[in-house]
C-alpha positions in Angstrom: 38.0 54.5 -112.7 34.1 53.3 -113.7 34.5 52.8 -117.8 31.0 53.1 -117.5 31.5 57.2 -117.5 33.3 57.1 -121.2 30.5 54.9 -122.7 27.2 56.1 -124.4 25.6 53.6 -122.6 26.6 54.6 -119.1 27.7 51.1 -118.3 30.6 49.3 -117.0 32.9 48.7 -114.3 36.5 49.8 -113.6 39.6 49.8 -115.4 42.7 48.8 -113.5 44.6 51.1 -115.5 44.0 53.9 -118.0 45.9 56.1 -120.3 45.1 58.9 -122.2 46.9 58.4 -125.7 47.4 61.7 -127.4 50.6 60.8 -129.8 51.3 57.2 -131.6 54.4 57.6 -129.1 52.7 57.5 -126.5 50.3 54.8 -127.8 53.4 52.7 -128.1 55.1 53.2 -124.3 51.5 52.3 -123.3 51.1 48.8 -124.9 55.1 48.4 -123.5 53.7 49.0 -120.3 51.0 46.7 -120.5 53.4 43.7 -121.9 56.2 44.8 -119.6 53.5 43.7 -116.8 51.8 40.7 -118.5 48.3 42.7 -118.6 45.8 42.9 -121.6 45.6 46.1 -123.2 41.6 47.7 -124.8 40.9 50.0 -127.0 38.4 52.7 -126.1 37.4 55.3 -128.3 34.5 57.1 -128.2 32.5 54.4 -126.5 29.5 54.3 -128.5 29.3 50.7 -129.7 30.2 48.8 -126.6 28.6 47.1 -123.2 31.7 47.1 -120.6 31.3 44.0 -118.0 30.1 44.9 -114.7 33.7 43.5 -113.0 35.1 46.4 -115.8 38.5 45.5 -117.5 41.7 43.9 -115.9 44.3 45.6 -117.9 45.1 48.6 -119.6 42.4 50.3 -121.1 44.1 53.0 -124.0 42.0 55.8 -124.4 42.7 57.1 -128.0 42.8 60.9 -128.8 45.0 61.1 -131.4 43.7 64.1 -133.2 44.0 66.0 -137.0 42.1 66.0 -140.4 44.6 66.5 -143.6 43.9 66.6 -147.2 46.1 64.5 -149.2 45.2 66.4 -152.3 45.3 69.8 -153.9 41.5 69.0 -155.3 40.7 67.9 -151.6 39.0 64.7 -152.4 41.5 62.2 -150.5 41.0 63.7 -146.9 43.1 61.5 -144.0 41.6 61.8 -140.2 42.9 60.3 -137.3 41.7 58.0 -135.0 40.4 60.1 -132.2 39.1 62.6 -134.4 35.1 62.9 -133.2 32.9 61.5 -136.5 30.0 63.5 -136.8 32.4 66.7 -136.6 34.2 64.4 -139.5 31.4 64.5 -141.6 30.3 67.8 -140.7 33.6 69.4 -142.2 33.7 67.2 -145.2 29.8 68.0 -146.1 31.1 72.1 -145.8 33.8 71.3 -147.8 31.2 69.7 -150.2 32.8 66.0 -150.2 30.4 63.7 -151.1 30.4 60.1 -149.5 30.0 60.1 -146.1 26.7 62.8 -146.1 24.5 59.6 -144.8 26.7 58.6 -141.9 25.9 61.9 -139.9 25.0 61.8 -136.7 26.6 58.5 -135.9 28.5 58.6 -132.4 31.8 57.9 -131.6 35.4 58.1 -133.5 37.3 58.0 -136.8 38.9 55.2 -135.7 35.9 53.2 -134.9 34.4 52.9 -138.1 36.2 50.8 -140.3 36.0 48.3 -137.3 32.4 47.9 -137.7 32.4 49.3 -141.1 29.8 51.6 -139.9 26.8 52.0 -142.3 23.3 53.7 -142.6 20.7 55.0 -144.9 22.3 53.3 -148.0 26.1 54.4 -147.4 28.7 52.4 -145.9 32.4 53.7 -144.6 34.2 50.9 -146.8 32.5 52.7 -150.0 35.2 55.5 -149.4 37.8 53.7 -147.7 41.3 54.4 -149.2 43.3 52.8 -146.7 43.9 52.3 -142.8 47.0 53.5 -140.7 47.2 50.4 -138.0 49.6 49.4 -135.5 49.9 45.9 -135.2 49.4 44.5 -131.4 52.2 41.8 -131.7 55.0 43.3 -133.9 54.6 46.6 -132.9 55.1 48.0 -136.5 52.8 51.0 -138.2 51.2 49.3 -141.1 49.1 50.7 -144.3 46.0 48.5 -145.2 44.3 48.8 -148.5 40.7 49.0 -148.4 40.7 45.7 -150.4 43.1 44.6 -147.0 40.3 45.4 -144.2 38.2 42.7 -145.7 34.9 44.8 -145.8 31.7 43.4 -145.6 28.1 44.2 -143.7 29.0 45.6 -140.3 32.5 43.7 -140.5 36.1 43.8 -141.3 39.4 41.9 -140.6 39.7 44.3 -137.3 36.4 42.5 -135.6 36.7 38.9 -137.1 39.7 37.4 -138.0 42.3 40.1 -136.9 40.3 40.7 -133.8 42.5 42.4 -131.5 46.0 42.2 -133.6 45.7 45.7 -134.5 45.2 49.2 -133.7 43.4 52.1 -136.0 46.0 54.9 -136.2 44.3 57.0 -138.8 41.5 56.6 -142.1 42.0 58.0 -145.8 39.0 58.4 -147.2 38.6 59.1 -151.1 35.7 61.4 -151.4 33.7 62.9 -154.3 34.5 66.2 -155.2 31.0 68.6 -155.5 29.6 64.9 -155.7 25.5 64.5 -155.5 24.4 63.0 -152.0 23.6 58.9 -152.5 19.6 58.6 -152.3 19.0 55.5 -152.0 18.1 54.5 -149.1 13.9 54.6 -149.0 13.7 57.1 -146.0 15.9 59.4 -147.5 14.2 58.9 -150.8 10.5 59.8 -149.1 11.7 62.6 -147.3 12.5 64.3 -150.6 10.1 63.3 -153.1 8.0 65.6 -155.1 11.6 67.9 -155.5 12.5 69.1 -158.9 16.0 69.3 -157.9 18.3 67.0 -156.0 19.1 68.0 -152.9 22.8 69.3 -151.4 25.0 67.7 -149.7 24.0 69.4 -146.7 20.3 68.8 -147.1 21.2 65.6 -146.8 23.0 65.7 -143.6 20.4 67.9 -142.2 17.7 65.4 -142.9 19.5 61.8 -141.9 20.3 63.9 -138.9 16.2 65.2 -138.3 15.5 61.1 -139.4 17.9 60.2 -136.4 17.2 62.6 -133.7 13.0 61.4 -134.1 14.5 57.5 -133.9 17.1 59.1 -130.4 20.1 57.9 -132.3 21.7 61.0 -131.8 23.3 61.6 -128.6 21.4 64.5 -126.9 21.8 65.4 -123.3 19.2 65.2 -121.0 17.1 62.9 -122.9 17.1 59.4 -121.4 16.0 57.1 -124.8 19.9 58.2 -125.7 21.5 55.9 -123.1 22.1 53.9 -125.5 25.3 51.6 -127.5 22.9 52.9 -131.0 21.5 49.8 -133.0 22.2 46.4 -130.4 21.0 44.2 -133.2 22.4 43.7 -136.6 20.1 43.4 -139.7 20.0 39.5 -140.3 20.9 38.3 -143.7 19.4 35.8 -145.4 18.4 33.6 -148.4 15.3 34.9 -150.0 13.7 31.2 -148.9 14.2 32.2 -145.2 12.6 35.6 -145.7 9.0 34.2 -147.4 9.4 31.3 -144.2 9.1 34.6 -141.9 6.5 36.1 -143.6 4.6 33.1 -143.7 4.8 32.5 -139.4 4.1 36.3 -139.4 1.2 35.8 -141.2 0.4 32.4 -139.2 0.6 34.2 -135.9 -1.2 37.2 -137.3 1.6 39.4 -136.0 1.2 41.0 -139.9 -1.8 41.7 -141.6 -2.9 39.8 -145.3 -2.1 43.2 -147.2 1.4 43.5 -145.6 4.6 42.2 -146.9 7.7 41.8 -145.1 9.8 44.3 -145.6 13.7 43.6 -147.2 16.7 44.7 -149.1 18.5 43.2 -151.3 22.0 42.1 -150.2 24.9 40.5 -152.3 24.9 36.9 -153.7 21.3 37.0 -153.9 20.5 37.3 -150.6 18.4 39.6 -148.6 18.9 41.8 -145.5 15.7 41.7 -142.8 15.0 45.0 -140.5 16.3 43.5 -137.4 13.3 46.5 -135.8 10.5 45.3 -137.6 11.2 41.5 -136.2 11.9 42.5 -132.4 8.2 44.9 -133.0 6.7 41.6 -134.6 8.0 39.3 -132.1 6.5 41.2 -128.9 8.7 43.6 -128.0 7.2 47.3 -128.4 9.1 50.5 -128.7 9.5 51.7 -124.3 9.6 48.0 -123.5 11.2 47.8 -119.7 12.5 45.3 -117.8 13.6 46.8 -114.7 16.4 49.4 -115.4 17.2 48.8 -118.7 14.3 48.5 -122.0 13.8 49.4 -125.3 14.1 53.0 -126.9 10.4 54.9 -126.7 11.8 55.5 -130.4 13.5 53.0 -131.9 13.2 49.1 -131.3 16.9 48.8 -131.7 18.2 50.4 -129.3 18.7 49.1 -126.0 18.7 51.9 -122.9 19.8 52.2 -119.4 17.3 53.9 -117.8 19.1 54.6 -114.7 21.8 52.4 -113.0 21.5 49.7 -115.1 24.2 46.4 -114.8 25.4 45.0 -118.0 23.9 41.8 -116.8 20.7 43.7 -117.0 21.4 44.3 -120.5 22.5 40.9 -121.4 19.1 39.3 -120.2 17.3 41.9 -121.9 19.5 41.1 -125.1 18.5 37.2 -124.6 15.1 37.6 -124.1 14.6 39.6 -127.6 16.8 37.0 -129.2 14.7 34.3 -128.1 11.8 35.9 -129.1 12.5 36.4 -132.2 14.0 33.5 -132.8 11.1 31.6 -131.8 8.6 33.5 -133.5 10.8 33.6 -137.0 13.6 30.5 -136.4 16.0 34.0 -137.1 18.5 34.0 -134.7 19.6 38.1 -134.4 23.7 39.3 -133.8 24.3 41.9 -131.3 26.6 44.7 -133.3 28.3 46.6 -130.1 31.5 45.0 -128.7 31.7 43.0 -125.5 34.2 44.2 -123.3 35.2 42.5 -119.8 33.0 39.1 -120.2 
């Protein structure tokens, strides 16, 4: 069966096995199937963050739907979801329900069970701000486990479950502590543009509306039909770096005259006084143009950061696209950029 069909990219080869996982039972008999038989055993949930080798995967791929959304609370704010519960609908209810914290993260493909893996994150809000805990199964033992959010090991775009517990456990199910008729976080500058000049801050679900209007003009929101959303979302992660490293790529930008005298690069200030670079502005900067193509695969017609199969595309295609930004940029700016999906197969 091509994996390529439950990806967002609409890559990858075939799985040698797959099951449908609707119960933490079942989850179970599946990974005693897999060791019974000596075979490696993958995660896949909604597919949205991943590039799936061309030879596919060898094993068992688990196809996670474990489904339901309970609040833990009589107030509502602590709301649990499970793992295969679809994130945008997530957010979607909790906005309704007027619980604050997650308002930014709409439109964001995928599952529940995916985001404290990458500790997904945009337009100033990250999943580990409401993080309570995480419901895991651990790979080796077998055991259901509770992690505290201090546990995951949160930080930009990582946690314990893609660095150093890589593949030793499975997400189960998220509790998230929300804010209760909480205002929406404006902090990010897009967000803040979009509604200056109002005497009154905007709802909840204003917000949502607008990171999702802010999204759909960038094609980070899957829509059928339109072919810039062939996409694994943002390939590159934002570098961070001392503040030293930033004026040294302003200064070869300037050099080069890939930025003009009156511009300054932009940045955000990340912990222990570093700061975070737009991985899009650097890729633009370095040569590579929103609808860059090579071949079958380019560059989103909307967003530099997005990398996009435009029709039968290899994942080799994709890595030699991925290369060729990363040596661009790195030899325009000495910044060496981190894909953010997950490499599946290689």
């Amino acid at each position: 069966m091509p994996l390529a069909d439950y990806t967002t990219l609409g890559v990858g080869g075939p799985a040698r096995y797959m099951v449908e996982v609707a119960s933490e039972g079942q989850l179970l008999d599946a990974l005693e199937f897999a060791y019974a038989r000596k075979l490696p055993a993958f995660v896949l949930g909604g597919g949205s963050n991943l590039l799936i080798s061309d030879s596919g995967f060898p094993g068992v791929v688990l196809h996670i739907g474990l489904r339901g959304v309970y609040p833990l609370e009589e107030e509502g704010d602590i709301i649990s979801a499970a793992a295969g519960e679809e994130w945008d609908g997530f957010v979607r209810l909790c906005v309704a329900q007027k619980l604050g914290g997650l308002e930014c993260l709409s439109g964001i493909p995928g599952t529940v069970g995916g985001t404290p893996v990458q500790n997904v994150g945009a337009y100033g809000q990250e999943v580990s701000d409401v993080i309570l805990s995480v419901r895991i199964l651990d790979r080796e033992t077998l055991a259901v486990q509770e992690l505290s959010n201090a546990e995951c090991g949160f930080s930009y775009r990582s946690s314990i479950f893609n660095s150093s517990h890589r593949g030793t456990y499975i997400v189960l199910r998220v509790t998230y502590a929300l804010h209760s008729r909480g205002r929406p976080r404006l902090q990010y500058p897009d967000l803040q543009q979009f509604f200056a000049g109002r005497k009154e801050p905007p709802s909840l679900s204003e917000v949502r509306d607008a990171v999702l209007k802010m999204r759909t003009s960038k094609a980070m929101v899957i829509t059928p039909g339109d072919p810039d959303c062939r996409s694994a979302g943002s390939f590159f992660k934002n570098p961070i770096v001392m503040e030293d490293a930033a004026l040294r790529v302003e200064e070869a930008a300037l050099r080069m005259g890939r930025m003009a005298v009156s511009e300054t690069l932009p940045r955000f200030k990340a912990p222990d006084g570093k700061v975070k670079l737009p991985a899009a502005w650097l890729i633009e900067r370095a040569g590579f143009h929103k609808g860059f193509t090579r071949g079958s695969v380019g560059l989103s017609s909307r967003h530099t950061l997005a990398l996009v199969n435009r029709g039968g595309a290899t994942a080799c295609d994709v890595l030699a696209l991925m290369q060729e930004i990363q040596a661009g940029v790195r030899e325009c700016f000495g910044i060496d950029l981190l894909p953010e999906p997950e490499f599946v197969g290689f």
